[in-house]
N, CA, C and O atoms as a MOPAC input file, in Angstrom:
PM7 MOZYME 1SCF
protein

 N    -30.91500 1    -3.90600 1    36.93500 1
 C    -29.52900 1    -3.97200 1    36.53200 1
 C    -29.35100 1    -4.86200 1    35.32000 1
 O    -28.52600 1    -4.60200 1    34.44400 1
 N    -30.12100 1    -5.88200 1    35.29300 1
 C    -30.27200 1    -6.83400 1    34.12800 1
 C    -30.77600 1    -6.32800 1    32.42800 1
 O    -30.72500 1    -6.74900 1    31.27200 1
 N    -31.16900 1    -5.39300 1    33.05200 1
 C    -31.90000 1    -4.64200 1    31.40900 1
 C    -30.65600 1    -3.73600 1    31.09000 1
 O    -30.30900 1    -3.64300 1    29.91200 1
 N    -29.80100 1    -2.90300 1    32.29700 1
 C    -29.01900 1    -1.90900 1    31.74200 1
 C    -27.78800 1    -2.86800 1    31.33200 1
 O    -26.96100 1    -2.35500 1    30.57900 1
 N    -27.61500 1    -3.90900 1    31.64900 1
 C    -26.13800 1    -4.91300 1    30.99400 1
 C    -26.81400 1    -5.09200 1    29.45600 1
 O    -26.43800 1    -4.64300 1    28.37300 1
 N    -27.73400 1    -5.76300 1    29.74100 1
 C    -28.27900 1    -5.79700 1    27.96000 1
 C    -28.02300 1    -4.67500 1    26.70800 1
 O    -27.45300 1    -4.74100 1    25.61900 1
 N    -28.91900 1    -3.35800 1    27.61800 1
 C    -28.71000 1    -1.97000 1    26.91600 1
 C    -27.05900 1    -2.37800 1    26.52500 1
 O    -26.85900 1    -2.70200 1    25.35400 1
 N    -26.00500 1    -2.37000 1    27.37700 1
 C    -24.93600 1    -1.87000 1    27.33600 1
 C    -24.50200 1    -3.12300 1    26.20500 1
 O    -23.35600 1    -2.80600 1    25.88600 1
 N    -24.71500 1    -3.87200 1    25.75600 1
 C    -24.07500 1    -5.11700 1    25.16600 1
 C    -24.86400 1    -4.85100 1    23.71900 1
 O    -24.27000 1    -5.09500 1    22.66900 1
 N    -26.04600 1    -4.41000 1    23.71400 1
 C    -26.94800 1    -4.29600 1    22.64100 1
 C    -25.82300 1    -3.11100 1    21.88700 1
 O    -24.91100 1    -3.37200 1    21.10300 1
 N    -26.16600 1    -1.99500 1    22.32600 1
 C    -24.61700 1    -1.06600 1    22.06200 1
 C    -23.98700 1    -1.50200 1    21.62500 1
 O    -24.14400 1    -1.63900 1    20.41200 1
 N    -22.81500 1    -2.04400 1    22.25400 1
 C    -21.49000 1    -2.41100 1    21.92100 1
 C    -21.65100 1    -3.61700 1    20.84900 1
 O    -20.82400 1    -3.52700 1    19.94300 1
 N    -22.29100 1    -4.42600 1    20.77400 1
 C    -22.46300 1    -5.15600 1    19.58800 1
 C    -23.00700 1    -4.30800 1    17.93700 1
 O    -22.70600 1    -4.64500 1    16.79200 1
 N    -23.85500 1    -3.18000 1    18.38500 1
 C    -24.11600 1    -2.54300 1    17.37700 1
 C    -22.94300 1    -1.32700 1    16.82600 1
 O    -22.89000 1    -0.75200 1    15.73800 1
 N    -22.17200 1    -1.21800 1    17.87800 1
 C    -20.64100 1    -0.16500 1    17.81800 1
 C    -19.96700 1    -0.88500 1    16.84500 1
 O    -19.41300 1    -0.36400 1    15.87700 1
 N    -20.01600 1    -2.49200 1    17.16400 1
 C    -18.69300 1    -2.77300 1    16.47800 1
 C    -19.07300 1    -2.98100 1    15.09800 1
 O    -18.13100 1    -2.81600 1    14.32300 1
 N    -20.41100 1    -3.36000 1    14.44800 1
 C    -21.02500 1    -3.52300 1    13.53000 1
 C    -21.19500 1    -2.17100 1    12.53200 1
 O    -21.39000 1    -2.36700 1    11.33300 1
 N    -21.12200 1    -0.92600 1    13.00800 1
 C    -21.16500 1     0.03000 1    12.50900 1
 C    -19.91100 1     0.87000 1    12.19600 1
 O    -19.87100 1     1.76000 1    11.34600 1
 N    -18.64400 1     0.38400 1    13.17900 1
 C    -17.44800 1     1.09000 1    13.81200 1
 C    -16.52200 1     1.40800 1    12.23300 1
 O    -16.04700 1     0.41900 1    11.67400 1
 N    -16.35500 1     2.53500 1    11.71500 1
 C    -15.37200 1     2.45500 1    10.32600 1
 C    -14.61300 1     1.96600 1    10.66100 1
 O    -14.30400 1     2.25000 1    11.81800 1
 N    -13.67100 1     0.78900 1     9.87400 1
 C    -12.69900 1     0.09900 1    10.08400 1
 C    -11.39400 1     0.64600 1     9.93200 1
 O    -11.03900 1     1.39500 1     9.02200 1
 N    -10.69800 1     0.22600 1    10.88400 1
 C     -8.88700 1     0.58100 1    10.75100 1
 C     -8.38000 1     1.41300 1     9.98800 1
 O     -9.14500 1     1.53500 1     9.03200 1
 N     -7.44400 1     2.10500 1     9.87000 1
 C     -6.66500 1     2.56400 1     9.00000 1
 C     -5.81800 1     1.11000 1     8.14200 1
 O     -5.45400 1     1.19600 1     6.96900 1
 N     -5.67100 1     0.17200 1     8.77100 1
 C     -4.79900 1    -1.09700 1     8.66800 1
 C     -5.86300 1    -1.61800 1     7.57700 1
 O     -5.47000 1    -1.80100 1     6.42500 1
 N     -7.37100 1    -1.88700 1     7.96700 1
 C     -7.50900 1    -2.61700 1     7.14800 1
 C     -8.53300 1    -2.31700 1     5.79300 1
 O     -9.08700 1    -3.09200 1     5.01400 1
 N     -8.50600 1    -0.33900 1     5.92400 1
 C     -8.91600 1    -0.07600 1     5.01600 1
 C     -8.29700 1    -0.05400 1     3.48400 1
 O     -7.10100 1    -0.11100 1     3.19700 1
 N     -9.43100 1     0.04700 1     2.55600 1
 C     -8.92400 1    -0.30600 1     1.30100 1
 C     -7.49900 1     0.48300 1     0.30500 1
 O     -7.64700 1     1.67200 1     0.02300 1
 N     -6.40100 1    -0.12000 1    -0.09500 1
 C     -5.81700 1     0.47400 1    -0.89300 1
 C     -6.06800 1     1.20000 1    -2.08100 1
 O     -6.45600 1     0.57700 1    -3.06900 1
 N     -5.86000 1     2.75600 1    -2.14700 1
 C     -6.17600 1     2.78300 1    -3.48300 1
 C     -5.33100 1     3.91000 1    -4.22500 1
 O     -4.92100 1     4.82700 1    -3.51400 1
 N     -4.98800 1     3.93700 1    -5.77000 1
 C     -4.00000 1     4.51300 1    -6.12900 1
 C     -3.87600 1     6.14900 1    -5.39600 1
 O     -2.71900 1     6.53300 1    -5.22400 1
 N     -4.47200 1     6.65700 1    -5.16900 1
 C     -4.26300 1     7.77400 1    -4.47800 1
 C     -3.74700 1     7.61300 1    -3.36400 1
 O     -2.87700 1     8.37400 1    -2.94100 1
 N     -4.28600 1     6.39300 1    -2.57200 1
 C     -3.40000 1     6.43700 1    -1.13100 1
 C     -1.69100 1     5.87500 1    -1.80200 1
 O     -0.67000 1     6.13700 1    -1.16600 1
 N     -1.66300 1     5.30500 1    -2.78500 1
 C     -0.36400 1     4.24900 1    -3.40100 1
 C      0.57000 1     5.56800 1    -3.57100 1
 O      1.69900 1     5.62900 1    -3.08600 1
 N      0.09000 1     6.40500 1    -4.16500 1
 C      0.81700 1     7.80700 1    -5.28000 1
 C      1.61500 1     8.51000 1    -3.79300 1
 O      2.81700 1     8.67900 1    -3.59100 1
 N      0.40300 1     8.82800 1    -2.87700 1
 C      0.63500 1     9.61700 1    -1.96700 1
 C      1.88400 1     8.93900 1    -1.33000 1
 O      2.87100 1     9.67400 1    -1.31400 1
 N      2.07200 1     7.58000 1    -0.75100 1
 C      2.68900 1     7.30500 1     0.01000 1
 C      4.43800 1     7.34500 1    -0.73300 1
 O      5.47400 1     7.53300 1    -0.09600 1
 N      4.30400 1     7.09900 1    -2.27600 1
 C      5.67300 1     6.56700 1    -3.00800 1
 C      5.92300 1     8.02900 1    -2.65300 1
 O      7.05500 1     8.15700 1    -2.18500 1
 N      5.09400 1     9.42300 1    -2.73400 1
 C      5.48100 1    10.81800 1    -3.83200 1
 C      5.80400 1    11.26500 1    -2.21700 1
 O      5.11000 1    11.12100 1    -1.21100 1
 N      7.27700 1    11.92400 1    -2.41600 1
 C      8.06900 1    12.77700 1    -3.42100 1
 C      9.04200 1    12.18400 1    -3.73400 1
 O      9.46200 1    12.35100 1    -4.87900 1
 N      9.88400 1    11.10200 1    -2.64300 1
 C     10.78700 1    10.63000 1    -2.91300 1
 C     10.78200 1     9.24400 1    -4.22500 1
 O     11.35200 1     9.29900 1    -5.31500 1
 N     10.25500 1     8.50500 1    -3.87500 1
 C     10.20900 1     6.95300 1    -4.82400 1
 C      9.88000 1     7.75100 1    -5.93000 1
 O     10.89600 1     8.22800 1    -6.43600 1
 N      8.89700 1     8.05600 1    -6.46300 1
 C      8.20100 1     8.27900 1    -7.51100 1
 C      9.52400 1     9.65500 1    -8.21800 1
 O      9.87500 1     9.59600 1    -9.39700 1
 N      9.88700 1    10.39300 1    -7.57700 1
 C     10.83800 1    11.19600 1    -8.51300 1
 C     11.67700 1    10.59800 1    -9.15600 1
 O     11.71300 1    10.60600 1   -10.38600 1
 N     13.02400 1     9.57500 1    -7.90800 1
 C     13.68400 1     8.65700 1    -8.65300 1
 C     13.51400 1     7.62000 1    -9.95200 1
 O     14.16200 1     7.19800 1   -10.90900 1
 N     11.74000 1     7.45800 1    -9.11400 1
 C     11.57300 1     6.49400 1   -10.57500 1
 C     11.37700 1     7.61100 1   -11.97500 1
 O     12.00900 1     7.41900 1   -13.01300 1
 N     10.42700 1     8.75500 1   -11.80800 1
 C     10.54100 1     8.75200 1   -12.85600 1
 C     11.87100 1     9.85400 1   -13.92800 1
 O     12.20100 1     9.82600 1   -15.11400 1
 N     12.30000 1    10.72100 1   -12.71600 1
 C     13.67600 1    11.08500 1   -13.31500 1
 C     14.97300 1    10.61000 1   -12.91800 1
 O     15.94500 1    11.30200 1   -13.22200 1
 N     15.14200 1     9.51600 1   -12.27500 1
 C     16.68500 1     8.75200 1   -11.69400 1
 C     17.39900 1     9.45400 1   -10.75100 1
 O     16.97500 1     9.63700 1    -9.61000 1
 N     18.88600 1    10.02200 1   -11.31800 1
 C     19.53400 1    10.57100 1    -9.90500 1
 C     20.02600 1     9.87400 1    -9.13000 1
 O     20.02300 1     8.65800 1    -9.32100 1
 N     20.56800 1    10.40100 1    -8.07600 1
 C     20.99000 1     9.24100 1    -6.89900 1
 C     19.86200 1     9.31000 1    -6.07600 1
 O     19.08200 1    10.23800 1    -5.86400 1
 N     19.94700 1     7.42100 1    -5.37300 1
 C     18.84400 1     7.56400 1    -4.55000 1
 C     18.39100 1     7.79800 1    -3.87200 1
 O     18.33700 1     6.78700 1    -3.17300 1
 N     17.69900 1     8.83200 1    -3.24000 1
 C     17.50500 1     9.09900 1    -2.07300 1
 C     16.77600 1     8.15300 1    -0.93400 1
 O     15.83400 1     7.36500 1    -1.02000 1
 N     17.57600 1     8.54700 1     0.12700 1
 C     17.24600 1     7.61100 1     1.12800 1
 C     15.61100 1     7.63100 1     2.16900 1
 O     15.11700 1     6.85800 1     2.99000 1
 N     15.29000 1     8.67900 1     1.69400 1
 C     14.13900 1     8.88100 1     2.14200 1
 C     13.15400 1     7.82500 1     1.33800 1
 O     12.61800 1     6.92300 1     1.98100 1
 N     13.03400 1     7.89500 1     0.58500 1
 C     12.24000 1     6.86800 1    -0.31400 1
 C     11.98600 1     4.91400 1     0.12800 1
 O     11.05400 1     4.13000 1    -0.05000 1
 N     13.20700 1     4.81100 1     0.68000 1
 C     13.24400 1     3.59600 1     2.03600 1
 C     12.08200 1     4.01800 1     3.19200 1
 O     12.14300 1     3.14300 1     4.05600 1
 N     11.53900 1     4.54100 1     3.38000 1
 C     10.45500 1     5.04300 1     4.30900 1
 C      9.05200 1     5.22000 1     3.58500 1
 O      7.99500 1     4.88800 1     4.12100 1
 N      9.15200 1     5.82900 1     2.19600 1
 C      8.07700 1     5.49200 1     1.72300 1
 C      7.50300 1     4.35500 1     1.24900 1
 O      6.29900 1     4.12600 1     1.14100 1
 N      9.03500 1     3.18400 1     0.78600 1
 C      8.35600 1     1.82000 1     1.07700 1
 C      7.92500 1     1.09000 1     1.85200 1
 O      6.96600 1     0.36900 1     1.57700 1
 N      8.60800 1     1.08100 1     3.19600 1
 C      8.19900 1     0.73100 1     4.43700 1
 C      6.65700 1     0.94100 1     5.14200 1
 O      6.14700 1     0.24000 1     6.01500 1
 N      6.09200 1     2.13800 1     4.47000 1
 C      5.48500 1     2.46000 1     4.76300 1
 C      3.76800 1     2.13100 1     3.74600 1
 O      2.54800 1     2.15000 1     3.90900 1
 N      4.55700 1     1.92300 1     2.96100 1
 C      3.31400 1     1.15500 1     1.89200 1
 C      3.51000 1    -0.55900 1     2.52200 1
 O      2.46400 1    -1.05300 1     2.94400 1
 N      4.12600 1    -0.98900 1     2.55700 1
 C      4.40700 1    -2.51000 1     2.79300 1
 C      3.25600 1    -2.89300 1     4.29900 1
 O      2.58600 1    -3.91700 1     4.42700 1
 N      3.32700 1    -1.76600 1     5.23900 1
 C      3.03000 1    -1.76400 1     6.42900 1
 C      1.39900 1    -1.34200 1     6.15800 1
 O      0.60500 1    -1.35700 1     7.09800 1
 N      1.03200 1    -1.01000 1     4.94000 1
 C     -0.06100 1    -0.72000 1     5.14500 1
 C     -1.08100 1    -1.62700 1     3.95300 1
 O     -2.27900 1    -1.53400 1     3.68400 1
 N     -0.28400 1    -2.27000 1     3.56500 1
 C     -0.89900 1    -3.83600 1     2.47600 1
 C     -1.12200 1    -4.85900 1     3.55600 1
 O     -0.05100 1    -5.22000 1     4.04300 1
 N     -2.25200 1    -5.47900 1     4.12000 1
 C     -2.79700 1    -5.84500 1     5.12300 1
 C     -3.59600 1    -7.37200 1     4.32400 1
 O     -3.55500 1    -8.52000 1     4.76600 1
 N     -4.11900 1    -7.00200 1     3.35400 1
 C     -4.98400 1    -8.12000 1     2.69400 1
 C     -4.37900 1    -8.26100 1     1.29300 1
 O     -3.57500 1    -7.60100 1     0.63400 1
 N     -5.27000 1    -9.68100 1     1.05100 1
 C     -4.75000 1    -9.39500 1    -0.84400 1
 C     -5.43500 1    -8.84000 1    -1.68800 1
 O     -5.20800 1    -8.76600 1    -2.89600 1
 N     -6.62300 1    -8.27000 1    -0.89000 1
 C     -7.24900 1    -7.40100 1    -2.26500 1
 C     -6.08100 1    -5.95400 1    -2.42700 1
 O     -5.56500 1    -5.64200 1    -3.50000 1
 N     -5.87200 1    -5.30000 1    -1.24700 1
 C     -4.91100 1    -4.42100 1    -0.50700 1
 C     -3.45600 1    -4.58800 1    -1.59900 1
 O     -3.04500 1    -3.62700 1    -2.24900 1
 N     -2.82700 1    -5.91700 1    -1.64500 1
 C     -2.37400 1    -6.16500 1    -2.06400 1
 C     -1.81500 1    -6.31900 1    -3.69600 1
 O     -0.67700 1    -6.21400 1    -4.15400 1
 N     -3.15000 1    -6.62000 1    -4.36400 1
 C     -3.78300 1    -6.48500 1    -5.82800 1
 C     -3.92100 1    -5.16000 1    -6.38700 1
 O     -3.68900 1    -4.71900 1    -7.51200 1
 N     -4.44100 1    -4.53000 1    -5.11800 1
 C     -4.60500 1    -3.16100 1    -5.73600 1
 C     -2.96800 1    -2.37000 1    -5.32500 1
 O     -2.44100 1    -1.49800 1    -6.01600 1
 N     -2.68000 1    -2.66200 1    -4.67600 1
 C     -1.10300 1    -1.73000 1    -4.35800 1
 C      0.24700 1    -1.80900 1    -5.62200 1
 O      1.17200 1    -1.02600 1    -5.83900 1
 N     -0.29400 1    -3.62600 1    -6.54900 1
 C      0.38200 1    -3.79400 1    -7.15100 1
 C     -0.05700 1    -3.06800 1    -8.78000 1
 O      0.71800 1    -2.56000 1    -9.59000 1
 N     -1.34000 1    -3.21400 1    -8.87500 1
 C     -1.99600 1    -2.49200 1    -9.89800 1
 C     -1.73600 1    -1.23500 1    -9.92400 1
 O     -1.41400 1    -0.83700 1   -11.04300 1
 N     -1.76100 1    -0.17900 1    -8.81900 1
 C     -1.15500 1     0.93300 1    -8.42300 1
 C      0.40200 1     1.39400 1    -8.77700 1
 O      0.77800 1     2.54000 1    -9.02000 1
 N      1.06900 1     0.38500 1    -8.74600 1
 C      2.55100 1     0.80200 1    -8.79000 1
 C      2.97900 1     0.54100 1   -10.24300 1
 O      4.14700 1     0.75900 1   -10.56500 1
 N      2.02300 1     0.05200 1   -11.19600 1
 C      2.27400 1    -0.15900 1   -12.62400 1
 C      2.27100 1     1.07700 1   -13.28200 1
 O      2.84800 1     1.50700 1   -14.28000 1
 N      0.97200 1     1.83300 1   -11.95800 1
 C      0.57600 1     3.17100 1   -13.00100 1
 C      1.55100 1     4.14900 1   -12.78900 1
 O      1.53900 1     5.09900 1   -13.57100 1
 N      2.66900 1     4.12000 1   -11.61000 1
 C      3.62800 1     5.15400 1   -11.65200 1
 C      4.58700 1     5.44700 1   -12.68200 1
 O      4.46100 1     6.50500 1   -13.29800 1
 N      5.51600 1     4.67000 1   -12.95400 1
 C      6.18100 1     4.66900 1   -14.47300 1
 C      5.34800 1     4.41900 1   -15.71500 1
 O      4.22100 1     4.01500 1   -16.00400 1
 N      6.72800 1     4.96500 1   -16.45900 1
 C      5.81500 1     4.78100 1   -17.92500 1
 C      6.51600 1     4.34500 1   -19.11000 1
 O      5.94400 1     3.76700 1   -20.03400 1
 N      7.98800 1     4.66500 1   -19.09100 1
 C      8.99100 1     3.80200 1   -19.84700 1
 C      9.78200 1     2.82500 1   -19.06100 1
 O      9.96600 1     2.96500 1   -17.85200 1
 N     10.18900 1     1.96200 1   -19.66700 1
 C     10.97500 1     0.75500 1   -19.84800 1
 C     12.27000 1     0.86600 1   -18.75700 1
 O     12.77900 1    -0.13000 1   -18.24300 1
 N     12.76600 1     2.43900 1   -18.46300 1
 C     13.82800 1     3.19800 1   -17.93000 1
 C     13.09300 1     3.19000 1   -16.53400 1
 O     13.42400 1     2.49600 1   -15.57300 1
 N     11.79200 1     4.28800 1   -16.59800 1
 C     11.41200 1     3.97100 1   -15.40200 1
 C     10.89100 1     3.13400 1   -14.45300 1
 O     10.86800 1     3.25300 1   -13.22800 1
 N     10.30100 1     1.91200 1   -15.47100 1
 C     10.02700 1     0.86600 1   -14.48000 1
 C     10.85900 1     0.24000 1   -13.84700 1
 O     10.48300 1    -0.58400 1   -13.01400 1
 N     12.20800 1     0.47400 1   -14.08500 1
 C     13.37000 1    -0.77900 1   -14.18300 1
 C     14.00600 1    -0.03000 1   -12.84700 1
 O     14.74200 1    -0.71400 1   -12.13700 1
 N     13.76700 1     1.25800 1   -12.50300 1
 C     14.01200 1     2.16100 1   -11.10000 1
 C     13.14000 1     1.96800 1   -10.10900 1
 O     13.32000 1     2.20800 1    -8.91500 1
 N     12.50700 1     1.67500 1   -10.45500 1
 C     11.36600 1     1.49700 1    -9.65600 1
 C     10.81100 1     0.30100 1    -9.21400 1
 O     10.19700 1     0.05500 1    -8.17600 1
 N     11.17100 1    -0.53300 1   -10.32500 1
 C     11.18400 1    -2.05300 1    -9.59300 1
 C     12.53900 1    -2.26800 1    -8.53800 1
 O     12.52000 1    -2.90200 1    -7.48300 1
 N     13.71300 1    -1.54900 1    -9.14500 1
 C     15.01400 1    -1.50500 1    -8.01700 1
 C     14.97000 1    -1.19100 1    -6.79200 1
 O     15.74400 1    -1.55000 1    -5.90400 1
 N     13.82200 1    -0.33500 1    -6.69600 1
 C     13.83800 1     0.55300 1    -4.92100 1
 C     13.64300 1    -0.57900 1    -3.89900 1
 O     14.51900 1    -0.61100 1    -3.03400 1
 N     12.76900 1    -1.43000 1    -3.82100 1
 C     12.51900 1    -2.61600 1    -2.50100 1
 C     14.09000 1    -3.20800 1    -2.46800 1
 O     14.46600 1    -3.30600 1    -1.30000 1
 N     14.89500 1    -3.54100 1    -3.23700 1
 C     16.08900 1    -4.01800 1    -2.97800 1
 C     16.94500 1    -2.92300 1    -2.56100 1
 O     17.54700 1    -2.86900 1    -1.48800 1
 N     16.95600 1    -2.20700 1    -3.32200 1
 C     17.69200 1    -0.36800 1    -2.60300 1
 C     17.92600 1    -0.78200 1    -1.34700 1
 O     18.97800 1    -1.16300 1    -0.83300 1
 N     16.24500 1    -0.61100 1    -0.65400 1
 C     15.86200 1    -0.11800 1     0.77400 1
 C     16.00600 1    -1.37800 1     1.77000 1
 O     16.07600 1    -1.15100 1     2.97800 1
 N     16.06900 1    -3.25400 1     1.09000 1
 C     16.11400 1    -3.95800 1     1.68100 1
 C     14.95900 1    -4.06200 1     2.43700 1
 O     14.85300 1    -3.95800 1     3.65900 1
 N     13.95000 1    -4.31300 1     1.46300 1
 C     12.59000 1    -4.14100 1     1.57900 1
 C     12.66700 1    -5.41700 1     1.08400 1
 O     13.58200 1    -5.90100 1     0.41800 1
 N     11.24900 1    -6.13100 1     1.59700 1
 C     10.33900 1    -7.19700 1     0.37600 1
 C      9.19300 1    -6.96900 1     0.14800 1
 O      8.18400 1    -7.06700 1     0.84700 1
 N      9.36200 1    -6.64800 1    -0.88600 1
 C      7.57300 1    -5.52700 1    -1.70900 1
 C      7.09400 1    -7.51400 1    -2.01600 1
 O      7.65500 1    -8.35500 1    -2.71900 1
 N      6.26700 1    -7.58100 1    -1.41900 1
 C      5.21100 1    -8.89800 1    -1.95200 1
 C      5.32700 1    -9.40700 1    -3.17300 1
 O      5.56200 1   -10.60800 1    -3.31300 1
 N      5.17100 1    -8.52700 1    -4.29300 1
 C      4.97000 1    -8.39100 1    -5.59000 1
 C      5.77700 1    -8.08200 1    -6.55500 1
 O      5.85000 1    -6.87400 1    -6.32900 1
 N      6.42600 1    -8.24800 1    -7.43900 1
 C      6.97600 1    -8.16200 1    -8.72200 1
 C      6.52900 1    -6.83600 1    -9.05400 1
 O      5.32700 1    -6.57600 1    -9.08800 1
 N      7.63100 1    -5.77300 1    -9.36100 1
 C      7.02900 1    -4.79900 1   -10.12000 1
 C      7.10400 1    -4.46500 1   -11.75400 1
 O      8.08400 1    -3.73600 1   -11.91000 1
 N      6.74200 1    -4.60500 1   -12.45800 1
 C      6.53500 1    -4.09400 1   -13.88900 1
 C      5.80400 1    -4.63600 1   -14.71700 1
 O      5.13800 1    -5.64000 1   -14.46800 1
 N      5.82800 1    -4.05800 1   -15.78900 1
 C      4.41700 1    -3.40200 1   -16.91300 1
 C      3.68500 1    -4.93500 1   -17.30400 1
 O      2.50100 1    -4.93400 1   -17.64000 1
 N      4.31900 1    -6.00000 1   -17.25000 1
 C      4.33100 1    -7.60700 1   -17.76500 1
 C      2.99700 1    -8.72100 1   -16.26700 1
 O      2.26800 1    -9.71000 1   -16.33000 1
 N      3.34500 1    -7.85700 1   -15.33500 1
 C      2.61000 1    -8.47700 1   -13.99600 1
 C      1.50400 1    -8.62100 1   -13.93500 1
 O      0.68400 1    -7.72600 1   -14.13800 1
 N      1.18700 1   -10.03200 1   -13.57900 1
 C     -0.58100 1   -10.06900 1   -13.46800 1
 C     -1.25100 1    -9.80500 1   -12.32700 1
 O     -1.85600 1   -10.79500 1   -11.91700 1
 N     -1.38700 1    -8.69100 1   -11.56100 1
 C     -1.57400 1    -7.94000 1   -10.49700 1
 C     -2.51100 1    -9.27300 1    -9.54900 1
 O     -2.22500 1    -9.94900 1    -8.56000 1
 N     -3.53900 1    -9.20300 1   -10.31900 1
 C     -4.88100 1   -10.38400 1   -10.35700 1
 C     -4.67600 1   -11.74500 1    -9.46200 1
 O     -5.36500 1   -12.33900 1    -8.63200 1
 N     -3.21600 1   -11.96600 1   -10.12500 1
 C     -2.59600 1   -13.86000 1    -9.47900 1
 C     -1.68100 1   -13.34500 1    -8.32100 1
 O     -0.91200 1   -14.22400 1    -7.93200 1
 N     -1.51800 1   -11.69200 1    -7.41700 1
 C     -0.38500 1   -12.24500 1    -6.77700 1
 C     -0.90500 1   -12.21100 1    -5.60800 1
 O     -1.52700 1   -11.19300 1    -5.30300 1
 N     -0.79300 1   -13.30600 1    -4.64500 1
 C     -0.96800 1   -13.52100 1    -3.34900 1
 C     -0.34400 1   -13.32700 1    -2.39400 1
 O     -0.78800 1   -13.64700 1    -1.29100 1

């Protein structure tokens, strides 16, 4: 019985060592960033309109899934690349207050992605 507890611990120590990690604490990256803003955030930002309220869910839902600060670094580096004029960043930095969100990070073109913690 003493060898099969071992077996069973030898296992499970090698499960967790091998186990792909979380959805939570896997890495951010602009494709997962794009996916989560698009259709709603990302239209407003880049053609305006009124706001749709759905887009409060796509922030919520990025916020909930920035876990670390690399996560973090990269989510903010990510959200630089969605707009592209001066018009659209300035919509798009607006949405976390819209939705009564707190996006971690400062959004626009001026941000040092690098320093935010």
């Amino acid at each position: 019985m003493l060898i099969s507890k071992k077996v069973l611990l030898s296992f499970l120590l090698i499960f967790m060592v091998v186990a792909p990690a979380s959805a939570k604490t896997r890495a951010i990256t602009c494709d997962i960033v794009h996916k989560i803003m698009h259709p709603y955030c990302h239209g407003y930002a880049l053609l305006g309109g009124s706001f749709p309220s759905e887009c409060c869910n796509e922030v919520k839902s990025l916020i909930s899934n920035i876990t670390t600060i690399a996560n973090l670094q990269s989510a903010c580096s990510c959200m630089k690349l969605l707009a592209y004029t001066k018009k659209q960043v300035k919509r798009l930095a607006s949405i976390p207050g819209k939705c009564g969100a707190n996006l971690p990070f400062k959004i626009g073109k001026d941000v040092d992605c690098s320093k935010v913690k």
